[in-house]
PDBQT receptor file of N, H, CA, C and O in Angstrom, charges set to zero:
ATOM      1  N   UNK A   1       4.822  -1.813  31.446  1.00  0.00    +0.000 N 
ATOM      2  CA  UNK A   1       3.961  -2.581  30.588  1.00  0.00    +0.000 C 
ATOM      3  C   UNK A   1       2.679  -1.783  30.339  1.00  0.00    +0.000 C 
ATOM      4  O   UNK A   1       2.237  -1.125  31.281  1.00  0.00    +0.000 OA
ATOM      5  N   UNK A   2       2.278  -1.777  29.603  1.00  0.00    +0.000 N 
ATOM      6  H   UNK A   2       2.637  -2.312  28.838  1.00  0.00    +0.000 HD
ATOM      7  CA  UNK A   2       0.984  -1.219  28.702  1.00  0.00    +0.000 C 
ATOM      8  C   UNK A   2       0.083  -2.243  28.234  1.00  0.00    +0.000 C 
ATOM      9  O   UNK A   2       0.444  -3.097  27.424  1.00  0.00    +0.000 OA
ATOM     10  N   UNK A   3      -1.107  -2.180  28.731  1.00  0.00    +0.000 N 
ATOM     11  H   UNK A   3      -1.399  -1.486  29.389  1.00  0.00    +0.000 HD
ATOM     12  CA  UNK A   3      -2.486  -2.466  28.903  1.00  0.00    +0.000 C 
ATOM     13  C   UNK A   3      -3.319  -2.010  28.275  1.00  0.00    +0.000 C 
ATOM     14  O   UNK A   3      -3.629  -0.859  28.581  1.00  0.00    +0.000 OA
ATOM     15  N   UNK A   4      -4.027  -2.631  27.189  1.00  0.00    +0.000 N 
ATOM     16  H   UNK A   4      -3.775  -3.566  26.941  1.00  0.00    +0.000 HD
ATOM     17  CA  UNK A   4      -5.088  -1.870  26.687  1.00  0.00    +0.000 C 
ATOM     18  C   UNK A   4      -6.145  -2.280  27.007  1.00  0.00    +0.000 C 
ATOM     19  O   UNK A   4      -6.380  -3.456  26.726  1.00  0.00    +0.000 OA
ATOM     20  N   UNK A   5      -7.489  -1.254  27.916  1.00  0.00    +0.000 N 
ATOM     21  H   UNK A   5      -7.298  -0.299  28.144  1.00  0.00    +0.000 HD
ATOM     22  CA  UNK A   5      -8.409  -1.617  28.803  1.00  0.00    +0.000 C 
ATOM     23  C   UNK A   5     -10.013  -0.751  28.095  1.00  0.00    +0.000 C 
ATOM     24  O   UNK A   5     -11.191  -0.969  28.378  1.00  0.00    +0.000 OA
ATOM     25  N   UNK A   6      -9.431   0.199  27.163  1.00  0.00    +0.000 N 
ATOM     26  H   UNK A   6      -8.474   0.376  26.933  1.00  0.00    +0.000 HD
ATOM     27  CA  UNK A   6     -10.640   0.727  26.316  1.00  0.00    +0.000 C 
ATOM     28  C   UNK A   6     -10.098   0.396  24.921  1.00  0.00    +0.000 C 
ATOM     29  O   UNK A   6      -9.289   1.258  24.579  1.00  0.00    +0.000 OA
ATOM     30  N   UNK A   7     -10.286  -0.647  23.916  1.00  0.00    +0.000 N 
ATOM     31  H   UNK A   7     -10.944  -1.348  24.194  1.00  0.00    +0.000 HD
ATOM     32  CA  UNK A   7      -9.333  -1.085  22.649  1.00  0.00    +0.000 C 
ATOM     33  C   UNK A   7     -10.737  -0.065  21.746  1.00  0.00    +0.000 C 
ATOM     34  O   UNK A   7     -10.251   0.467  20.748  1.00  0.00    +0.000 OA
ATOM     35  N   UNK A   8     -12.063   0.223  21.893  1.00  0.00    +0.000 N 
ATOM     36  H   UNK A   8     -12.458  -0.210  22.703  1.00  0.00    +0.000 HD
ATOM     37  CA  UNK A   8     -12.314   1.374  21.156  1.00  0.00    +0.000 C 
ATOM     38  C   UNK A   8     -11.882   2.592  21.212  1.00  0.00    +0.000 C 
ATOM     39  O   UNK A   8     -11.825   3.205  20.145  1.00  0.00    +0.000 OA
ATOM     40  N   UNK A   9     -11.460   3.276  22.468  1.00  0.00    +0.000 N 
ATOM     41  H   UNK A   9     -11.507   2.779  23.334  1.00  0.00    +0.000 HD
ATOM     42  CA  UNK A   9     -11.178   4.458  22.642  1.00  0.00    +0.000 C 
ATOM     43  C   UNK A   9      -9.464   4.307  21.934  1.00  0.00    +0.000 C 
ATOM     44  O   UNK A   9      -9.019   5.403  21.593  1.00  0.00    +0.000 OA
ATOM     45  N   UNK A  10      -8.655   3.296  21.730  1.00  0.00    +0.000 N 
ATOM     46  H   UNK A  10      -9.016   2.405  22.006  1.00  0.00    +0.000 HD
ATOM     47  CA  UNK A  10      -7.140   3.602  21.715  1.00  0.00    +0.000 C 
ATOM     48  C   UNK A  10      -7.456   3.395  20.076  1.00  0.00    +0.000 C 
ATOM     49  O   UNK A  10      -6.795   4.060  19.278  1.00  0.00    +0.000 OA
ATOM     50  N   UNK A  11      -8.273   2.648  19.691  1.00  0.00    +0.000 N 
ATOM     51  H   UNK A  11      -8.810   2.108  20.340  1.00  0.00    +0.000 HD
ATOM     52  CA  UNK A  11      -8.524   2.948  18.086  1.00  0.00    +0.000 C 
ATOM     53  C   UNK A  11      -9.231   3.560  17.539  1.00  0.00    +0.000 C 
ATOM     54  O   UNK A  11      -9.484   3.288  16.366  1.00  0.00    +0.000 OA
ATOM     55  N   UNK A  12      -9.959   4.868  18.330  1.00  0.00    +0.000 N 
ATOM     56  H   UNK A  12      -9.754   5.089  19.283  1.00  0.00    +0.000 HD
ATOM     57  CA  UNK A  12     -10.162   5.868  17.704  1.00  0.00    +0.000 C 
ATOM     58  C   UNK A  12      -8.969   7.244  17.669  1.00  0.00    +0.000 C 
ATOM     59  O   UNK A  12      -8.892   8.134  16.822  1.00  0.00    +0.000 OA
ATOM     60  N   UNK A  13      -8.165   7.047  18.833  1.00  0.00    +0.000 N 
ATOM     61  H   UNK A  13      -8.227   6.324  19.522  1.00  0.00    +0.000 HD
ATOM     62  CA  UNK A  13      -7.323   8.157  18.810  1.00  0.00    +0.000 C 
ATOM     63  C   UNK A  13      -6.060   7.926  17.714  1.00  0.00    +0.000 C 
ATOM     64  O   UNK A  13      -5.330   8.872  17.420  1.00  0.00    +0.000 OA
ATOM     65  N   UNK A  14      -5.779   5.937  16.860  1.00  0.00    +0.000 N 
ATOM     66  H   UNK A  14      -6.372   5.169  17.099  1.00  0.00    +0.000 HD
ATOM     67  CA  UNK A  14      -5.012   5.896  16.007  1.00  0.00    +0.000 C 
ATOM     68  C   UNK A  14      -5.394   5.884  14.725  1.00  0.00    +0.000 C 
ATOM     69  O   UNK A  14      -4.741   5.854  13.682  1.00  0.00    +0.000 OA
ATOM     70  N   UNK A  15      -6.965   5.920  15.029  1.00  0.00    +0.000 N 
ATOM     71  H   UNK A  15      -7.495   5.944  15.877  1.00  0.00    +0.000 HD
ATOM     72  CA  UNK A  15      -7.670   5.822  13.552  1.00  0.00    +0.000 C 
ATOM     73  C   UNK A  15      -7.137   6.330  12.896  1.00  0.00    +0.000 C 
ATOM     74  O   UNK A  15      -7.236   5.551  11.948  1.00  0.00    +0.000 OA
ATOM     75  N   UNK A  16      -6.239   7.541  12.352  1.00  0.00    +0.000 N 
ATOM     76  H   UNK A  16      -6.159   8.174  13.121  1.00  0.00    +0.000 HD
ATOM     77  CA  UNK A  16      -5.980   8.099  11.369  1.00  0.00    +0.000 C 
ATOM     78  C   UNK A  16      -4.254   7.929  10.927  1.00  0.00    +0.000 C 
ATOM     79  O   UNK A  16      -3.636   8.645  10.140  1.00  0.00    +0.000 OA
ATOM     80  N   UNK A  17      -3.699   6.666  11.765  1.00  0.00    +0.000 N 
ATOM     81  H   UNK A  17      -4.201   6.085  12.405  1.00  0.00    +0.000 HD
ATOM     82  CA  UNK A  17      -2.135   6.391  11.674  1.00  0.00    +0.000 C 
ATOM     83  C   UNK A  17      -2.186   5.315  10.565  1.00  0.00    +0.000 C 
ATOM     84  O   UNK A  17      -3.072   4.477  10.402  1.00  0.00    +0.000 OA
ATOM     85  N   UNK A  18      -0.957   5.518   9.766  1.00  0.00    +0.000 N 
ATOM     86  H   UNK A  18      -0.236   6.198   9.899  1.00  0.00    +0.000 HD
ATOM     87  CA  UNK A  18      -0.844   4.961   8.388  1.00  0.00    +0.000 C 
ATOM     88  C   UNK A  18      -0.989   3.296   8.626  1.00  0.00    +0.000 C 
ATOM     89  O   UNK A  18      -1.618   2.482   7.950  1.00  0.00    +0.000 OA
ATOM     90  N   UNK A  19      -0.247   3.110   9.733  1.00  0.00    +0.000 N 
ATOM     91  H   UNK A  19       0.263   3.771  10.283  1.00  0.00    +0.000 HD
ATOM     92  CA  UNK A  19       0.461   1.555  10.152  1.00  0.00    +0.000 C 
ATOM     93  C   UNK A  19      -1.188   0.741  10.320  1.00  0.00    +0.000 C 
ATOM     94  O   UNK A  19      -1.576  -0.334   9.863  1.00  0.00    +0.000 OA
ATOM     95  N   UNK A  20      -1.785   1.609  11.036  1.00  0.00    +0.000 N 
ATOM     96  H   UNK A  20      -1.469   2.482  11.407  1.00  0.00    +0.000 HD
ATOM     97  CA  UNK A  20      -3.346   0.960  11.270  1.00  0.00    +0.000 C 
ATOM     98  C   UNK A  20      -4.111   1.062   9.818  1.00  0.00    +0.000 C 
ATOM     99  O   UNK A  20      -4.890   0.168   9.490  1.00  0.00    +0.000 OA
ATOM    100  N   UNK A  21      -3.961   1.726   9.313  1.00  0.00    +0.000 N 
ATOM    101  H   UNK A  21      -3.327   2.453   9.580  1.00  0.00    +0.000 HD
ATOM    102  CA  UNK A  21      -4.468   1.469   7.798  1.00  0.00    +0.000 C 
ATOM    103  C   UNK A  21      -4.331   0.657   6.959  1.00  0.00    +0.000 C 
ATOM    104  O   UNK A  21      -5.136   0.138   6.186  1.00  0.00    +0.000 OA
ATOM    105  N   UNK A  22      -2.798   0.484   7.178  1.00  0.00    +0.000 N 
ATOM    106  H   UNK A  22      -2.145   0.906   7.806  1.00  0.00    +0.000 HD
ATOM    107  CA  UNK A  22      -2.541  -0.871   6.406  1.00  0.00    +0.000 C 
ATOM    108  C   UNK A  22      -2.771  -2.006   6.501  1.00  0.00    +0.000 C 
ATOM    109  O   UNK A  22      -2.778  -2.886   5.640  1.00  0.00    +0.000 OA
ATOM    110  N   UNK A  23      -3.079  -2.056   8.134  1.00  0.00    +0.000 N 
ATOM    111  H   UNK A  23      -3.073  -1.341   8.833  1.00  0.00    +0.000 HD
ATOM    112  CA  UNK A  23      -3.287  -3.321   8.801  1.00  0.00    +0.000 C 
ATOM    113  C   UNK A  23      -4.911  -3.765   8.570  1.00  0.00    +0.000 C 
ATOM    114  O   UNK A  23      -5.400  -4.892   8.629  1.00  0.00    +0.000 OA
ATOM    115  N   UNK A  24      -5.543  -2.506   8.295  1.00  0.00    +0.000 N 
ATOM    116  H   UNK A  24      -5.146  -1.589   8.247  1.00  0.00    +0.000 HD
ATOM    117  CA  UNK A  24      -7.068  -2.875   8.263  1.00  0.00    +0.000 C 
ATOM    118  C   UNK A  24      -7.200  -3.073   6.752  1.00  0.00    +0.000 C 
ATOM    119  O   UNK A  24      -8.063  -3.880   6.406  1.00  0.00    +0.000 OA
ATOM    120  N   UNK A  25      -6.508  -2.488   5.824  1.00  0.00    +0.000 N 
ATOM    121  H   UNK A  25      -5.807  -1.832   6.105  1.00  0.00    +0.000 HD
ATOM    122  CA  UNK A  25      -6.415  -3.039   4.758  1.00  0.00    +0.000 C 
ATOM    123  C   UNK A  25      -6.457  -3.913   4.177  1.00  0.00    +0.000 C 
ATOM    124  O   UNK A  25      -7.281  -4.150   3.293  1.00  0.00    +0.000 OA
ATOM    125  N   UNK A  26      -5.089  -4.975   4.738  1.00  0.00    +0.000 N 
ATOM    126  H   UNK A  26      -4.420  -4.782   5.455  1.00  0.00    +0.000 HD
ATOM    127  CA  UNK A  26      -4.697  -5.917   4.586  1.00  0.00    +0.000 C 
ATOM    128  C   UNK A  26      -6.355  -7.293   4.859  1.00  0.00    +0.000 C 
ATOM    129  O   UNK A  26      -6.949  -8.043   4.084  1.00  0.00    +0.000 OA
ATOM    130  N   UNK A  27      -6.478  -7.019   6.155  1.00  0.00    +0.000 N 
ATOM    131  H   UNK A  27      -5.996  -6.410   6.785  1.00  0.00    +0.000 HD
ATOM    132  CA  UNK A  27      -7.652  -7.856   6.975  1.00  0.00    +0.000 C 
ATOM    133  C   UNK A  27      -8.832  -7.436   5.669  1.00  0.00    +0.000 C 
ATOM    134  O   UNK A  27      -9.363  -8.381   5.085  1.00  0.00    +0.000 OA
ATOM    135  N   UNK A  28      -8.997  -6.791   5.484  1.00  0.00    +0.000 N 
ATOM    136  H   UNK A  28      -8.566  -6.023   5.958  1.00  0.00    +0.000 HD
ATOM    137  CA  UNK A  28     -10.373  -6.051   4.911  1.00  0.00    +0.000 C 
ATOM    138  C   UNK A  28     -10.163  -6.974   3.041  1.00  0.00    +0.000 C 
ATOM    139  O   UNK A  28     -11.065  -7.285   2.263  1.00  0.00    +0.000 OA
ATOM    140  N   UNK A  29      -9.189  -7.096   2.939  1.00  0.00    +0.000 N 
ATOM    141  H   UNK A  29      -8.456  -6.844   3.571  1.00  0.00    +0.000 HD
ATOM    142  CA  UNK A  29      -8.562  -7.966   1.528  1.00  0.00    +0.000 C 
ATOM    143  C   UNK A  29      -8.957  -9.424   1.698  1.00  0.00    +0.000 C 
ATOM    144  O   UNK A  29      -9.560 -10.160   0.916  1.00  0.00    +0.000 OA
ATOM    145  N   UNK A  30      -8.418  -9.689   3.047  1.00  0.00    +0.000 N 
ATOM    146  H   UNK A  30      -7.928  -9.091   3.683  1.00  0.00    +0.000 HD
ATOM    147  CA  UNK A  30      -8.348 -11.094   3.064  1.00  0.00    +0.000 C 
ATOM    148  C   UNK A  30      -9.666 -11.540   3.111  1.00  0.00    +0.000 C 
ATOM    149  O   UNK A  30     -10.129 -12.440   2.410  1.00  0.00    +0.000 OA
ATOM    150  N   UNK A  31     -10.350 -10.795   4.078  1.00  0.00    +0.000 N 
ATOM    151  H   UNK A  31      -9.975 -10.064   4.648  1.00  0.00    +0.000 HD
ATOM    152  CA  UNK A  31     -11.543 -11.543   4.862  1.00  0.00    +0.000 C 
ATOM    153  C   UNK A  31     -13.203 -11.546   3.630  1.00  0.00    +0.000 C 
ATOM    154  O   UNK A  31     -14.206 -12.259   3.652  1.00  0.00    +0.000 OA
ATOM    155  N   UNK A  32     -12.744 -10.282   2.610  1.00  0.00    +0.000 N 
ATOM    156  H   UNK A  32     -11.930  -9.702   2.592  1.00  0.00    +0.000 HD
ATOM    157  CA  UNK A  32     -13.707  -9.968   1.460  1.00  0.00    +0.000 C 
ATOM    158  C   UNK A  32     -13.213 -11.120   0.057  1.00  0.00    +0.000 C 
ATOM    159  O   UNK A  32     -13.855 -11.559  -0.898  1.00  0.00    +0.000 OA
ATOM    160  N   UNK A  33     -12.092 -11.270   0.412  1.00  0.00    +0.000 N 
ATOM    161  H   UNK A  33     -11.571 -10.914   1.187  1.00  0.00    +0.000 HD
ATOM    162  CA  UNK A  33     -11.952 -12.858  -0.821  1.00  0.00    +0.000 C 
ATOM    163  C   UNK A  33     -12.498 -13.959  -0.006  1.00  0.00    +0.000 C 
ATOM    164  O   UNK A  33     -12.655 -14.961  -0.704  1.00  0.00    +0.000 OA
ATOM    165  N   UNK A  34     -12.793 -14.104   1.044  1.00  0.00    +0.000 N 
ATOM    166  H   UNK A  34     -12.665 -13.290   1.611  1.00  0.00    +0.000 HD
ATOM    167  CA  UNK A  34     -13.688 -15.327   1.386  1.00  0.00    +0.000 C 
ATOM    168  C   UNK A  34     -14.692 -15.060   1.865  1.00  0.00    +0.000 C 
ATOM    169  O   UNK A  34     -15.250 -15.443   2.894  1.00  0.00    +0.000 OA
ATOM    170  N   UNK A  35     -15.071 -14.052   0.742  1.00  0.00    +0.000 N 
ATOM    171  H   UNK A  35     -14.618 -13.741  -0.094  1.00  0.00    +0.000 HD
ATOM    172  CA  UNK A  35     -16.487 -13.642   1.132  1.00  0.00    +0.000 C 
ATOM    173  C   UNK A  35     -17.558 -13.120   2.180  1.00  0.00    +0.000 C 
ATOM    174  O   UNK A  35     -18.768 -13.306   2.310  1.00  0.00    +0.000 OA
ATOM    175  N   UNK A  36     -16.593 -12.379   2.882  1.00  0.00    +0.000 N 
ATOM    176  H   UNK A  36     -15.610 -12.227   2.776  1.00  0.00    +0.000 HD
ATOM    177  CA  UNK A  36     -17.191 -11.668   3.898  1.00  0.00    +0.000 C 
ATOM    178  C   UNK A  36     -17.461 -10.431   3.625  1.00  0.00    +0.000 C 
ATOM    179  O   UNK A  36     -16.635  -9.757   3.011  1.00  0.00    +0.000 OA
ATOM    180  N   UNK A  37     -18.449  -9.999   3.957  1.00  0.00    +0.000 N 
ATOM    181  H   UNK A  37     -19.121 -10.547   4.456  1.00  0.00    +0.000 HD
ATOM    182  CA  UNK A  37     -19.416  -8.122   3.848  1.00  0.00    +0.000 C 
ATOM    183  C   UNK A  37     -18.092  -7.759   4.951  1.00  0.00    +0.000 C 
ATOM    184  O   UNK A  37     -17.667  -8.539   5.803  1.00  0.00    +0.000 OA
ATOM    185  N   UNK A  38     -17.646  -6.544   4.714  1.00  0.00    +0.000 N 
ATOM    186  H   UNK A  38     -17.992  -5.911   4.021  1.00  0.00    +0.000 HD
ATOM    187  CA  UNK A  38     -16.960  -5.898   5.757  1.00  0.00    +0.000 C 
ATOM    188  C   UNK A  38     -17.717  -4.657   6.030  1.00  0.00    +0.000 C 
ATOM    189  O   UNK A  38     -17.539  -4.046   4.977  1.00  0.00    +0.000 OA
ATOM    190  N   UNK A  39     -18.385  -3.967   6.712  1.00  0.00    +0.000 N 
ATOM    191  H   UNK A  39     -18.529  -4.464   7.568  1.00  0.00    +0.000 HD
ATOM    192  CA  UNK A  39     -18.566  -2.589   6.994  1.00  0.00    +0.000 C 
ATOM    193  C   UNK A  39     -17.832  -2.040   6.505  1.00  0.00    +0.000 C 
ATOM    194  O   UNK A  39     -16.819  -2.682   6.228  1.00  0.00    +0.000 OA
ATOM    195  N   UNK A  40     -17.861  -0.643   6.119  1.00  0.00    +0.000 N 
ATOM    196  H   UNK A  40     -18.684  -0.122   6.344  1.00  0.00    +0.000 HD
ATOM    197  CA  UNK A  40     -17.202   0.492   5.389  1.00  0.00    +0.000 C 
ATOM    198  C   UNK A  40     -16.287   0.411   4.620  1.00  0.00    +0.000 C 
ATOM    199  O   UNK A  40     -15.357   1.215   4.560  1.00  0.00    +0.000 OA
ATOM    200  N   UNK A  41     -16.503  -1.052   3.593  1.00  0.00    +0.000 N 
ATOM    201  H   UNK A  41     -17.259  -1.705   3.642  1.00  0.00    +0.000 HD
ATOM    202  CA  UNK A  41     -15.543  -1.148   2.260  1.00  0.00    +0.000 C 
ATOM    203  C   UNK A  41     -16.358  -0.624   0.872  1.00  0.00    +0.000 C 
ATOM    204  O   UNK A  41     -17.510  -0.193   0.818  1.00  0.00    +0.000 OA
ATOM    205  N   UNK A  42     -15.734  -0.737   0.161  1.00  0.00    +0.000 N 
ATOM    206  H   UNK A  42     -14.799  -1.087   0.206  1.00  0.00    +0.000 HD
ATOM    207  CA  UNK A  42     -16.106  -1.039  -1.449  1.00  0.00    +0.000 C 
ATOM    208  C   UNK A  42     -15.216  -1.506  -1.617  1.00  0.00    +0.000 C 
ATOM    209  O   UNK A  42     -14.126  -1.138  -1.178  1.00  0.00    +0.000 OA
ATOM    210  N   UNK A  43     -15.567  -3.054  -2.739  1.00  0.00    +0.000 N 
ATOM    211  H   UNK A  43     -16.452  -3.353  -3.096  1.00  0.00    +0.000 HD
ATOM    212  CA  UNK A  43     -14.800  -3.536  -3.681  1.00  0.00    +0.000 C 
ATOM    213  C   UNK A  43     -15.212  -3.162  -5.342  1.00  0.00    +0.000 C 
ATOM    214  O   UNK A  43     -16.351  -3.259  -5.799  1.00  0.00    +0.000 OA
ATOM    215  N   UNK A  44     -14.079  -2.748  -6.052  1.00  0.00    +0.000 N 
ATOM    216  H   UNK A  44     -13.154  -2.670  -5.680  1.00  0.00    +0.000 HD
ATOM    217  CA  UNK A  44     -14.180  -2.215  -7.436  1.00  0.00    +0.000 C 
ATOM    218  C   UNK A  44     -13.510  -3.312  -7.899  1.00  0.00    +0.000 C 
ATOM    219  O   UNK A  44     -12.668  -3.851  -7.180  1.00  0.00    +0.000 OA
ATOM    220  N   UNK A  45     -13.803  -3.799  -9.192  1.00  0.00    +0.000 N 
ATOM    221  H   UNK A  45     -14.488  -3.362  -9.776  1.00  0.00    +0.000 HD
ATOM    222  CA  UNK A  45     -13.111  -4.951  -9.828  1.00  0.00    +0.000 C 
ATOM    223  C   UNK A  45     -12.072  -4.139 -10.993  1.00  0.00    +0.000 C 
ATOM    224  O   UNK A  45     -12.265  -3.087 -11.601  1.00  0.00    +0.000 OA
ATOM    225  N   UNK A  46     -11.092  -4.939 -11.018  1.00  0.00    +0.000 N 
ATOM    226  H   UNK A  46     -10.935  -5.794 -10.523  1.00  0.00    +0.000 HD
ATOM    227  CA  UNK A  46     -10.009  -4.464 -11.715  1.00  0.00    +0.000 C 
ATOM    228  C   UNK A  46     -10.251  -4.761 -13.070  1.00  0.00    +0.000 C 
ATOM    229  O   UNK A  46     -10.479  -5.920 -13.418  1.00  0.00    +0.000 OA
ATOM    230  N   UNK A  47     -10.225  -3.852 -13.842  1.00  0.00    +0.000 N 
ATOM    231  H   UNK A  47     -10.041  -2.911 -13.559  1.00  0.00    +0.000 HD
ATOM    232  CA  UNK A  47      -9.753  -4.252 -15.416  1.00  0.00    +0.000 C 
ATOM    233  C   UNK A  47      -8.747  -4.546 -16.048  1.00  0.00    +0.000 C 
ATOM    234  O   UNK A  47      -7.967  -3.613 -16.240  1.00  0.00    +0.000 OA
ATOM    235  N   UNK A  48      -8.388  -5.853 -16.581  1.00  0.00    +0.000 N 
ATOM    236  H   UNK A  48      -9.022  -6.610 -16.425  1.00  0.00    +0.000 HD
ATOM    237  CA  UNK A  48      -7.166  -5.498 -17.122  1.00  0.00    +0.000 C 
ATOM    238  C   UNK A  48      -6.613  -5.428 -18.806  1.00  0.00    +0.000 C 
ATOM    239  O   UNK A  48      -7.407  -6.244 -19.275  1.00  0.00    +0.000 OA
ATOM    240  N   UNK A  49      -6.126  -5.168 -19.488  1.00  0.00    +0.000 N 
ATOM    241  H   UNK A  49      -5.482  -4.505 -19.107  1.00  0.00    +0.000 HD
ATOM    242  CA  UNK A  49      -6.092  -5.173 -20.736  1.00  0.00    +0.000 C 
ATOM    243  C   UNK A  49      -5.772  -6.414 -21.262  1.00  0.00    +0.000 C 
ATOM    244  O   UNK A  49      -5.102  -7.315 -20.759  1.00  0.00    +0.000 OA
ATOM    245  N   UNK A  50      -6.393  -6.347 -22.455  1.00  0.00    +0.000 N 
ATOM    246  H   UNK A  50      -6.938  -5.614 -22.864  1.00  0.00    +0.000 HD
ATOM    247  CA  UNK A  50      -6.300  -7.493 -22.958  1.00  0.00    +0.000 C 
ATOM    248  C   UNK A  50      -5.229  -8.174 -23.680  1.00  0.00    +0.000 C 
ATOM    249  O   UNK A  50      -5.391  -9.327 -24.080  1.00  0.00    +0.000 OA
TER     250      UNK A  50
């Protein structure tokens, strides 16, 4: 069994794995449509044609 006992140190060594990207993605989508500031986003608004 595996224990995670430093959860900053094990997400800096996956910081750069796709699966964690997506996952912060995803969160970073949800939590900015109900109006939450996230640290280290930008939101760009989509254009769409008319």
């Amino acid at each position: 069994m595996v224990t995670i006992a430093d959860r900053a140190a094990v997400l800096a060594f996956f910081a750069d794995n796709d699966q964690v990207t997506e996952v912060l993605q995803k969160l970073a989508e949800k939590v900015t449509a109900a109006g939450v500031t996230v640290p280290g986003v930008t939101i760009t608004e989509e254009q769409r044609a008319a």
